[in-house]
C-alpha positions as MATLAB code, in Angstrom:
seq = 'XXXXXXXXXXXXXXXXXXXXXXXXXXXXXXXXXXXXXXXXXXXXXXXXXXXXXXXXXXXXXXXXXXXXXXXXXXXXXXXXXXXXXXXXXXXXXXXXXXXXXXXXXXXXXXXXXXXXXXXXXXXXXXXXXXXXXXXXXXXXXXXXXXXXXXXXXXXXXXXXXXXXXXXXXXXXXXXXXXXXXXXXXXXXXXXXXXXXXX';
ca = [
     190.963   81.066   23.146;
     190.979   81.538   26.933;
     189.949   85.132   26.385;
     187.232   84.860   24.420;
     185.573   82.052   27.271;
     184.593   84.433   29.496;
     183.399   87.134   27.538;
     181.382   84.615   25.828;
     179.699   83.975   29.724;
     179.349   87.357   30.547;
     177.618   88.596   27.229;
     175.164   84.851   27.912;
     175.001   85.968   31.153;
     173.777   89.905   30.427;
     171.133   88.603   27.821;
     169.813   85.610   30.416;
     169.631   88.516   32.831;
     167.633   90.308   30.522;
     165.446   88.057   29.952;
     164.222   87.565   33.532;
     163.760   90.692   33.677;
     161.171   90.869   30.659;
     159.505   87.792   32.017;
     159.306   89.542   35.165;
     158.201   92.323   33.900;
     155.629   91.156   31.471;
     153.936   89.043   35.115;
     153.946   92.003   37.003;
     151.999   93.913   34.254;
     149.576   91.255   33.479;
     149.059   90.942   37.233;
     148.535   94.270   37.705;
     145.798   94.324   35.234;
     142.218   94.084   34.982;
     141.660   90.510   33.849;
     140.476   90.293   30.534;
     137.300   88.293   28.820;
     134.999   88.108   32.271;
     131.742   88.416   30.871;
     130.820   86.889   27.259;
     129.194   88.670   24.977;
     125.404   87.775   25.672;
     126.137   88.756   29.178;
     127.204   92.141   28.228;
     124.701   92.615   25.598;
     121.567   91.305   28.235;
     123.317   93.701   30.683;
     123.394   96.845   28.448;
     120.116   96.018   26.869;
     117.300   99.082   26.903;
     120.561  101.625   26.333;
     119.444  104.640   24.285;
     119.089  104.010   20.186;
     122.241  105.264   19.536;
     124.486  103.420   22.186;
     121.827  100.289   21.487;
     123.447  100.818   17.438;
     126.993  100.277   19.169;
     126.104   97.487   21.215;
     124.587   95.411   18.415;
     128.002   96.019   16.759;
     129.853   94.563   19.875;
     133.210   92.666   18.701;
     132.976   93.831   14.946;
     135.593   95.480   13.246;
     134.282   98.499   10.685;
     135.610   99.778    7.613;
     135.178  103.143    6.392;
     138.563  104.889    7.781;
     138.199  108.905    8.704;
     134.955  109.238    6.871;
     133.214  106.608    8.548;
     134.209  107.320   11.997;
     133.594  111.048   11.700;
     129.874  110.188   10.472;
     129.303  108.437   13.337;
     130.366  110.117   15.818;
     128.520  113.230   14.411;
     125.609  110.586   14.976;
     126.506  110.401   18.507;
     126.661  114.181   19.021;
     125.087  114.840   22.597;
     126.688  111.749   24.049;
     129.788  111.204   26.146;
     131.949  109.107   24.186;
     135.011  107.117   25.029;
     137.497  106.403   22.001;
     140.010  103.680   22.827;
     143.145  103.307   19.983;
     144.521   99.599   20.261;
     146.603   97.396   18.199;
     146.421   93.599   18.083;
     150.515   93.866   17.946;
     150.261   96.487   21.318;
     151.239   94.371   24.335;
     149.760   97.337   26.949;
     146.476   97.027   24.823;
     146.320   93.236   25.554;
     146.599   94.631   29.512;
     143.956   96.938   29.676;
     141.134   95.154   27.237;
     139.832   93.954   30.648;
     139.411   97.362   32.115;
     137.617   98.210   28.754;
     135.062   95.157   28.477;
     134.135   95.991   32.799;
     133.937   99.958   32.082;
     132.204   99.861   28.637;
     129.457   97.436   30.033;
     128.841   99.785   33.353;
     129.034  103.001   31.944;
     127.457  101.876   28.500;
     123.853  102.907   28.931;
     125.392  106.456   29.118;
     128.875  107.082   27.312;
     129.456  105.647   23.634;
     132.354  103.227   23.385;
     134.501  102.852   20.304;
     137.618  101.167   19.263;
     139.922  102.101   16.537;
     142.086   99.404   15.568;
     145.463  101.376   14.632;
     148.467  100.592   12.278;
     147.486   96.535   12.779;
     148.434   94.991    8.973;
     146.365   92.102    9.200;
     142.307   92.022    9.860;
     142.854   88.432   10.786;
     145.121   89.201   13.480;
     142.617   92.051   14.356;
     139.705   89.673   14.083;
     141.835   87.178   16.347;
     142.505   90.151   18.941;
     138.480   90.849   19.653;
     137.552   87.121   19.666;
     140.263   87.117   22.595;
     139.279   90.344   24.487;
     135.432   90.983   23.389;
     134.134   94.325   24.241;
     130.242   95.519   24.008;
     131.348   98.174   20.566;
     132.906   98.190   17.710;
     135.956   98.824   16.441;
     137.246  100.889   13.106;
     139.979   99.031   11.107;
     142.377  101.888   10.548;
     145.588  100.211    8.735;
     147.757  103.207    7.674;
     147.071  105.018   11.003;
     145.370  108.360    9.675;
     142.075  107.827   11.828;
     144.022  106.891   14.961;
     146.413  110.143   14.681;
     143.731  111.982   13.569;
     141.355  111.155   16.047;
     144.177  110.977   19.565;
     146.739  113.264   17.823;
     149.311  110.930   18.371;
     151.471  107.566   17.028;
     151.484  105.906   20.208;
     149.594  103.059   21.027;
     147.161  102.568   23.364;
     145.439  106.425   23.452;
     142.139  106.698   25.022;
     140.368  110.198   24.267;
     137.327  111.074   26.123;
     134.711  113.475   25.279;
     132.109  115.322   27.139;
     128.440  115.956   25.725;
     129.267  119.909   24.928;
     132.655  118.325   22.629;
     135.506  118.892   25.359;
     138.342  116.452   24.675;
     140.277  115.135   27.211;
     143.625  112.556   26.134;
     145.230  110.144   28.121;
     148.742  108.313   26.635;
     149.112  104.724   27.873;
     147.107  101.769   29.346;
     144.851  101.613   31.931;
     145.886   98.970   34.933;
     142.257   98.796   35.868;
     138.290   99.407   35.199;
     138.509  101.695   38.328;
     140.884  103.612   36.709;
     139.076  103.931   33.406;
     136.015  104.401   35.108;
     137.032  107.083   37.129;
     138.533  109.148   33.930;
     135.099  108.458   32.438;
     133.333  109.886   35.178;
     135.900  113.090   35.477;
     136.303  113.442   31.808;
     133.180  112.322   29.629;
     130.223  112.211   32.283;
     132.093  115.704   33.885;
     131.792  113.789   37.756;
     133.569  113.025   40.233;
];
């Protein structure tokens, strides 16, 4: 009996110590981040209002999640051929996606009058938790609901969650794995990678 006591302590002792770290963790990262839901979605829409007919089409479809799957997306953006366009892979599920939704809503809603914005909402099960997920962290474009994950891996040739891909008005792709800690961040990439500036 005396034996077991202390291994008992140590192994309550490893998993408490693993839990601070997680909490830890999980503050410094949402600390780090942009904060998320800073402008509603009038003020976005008033903000991006005049944009160009085909950015104006993803604007009025701010916070809604499509249907459609490959086809769907492909058809529209061979619609927004010409235009920089930013496509952002997210998950209601993805913990980094919560993180950078911020940096998404500031960057989409500066940058929106010239680069197309679109989400794809990847591998999530449930619309509802989707649904739940843009109520939370509203952007000013839509999203394509994309449960079995072809459209996101076709799309960001990857499994991992969050992708961002950029492309440039001649087609050049550019992908970036992981989250984005800030607008300035994403904006910059924008710049460098869709708009082809500094």
């Amino acid at each position: 009996m005396g034996s077991r006591r202390p291994v008992a302590v140590v192994g309550g002792l490893a998993l408490l110590a693993l839990f601070v770290v997680a909490v830890v963790g999980l503050t410094e990262l949402r600390d780090s981040s942009t904060p998320v839901s800073t402008l509603t979605p009038a003020q976005m829409s008033a903000r991006l209002a005049g944009s160009p007919p085909a950015l104006a089409s993803l604007h009025a479809q701010a916070g809604e999640l499509l249907p459609g799957g490959v086809t769907a997306a492909r058809g529209r953006l061979a619609d927004l051929r010409g235009y920089p366009v930013v496509i952002n892979k997210w998950a209601s599920w993805c913990g980094p996606c919560h993180a950078e939704m911020g940096a998404f809503q500031q960057a989409s809603v500066a940058l929106g009058r010239e680069v197309a914005f679109v989400g794809v909402d990847s591998r999530d099960s449930s619309r509802v938790d989707a649904h739940a997920f843009m109520r939370s962290f509203p952007v000013s474009y839509p999203s394509y609901y994309d449960a079995g994950g072809q459209l996101g891996e076709a799309l960001t040739d990857s499994a991992l969650t969050p992708v961002t891909v950029f492309y440039d008005r001649r087609g050049g792709r550019y992908i970036h794995q992981g989250p984005y800690a800030s607008a300035a961040a994403l904006e910059r990439d924008v710049r460098l990678y869709a708009l082809g500036s500094a």
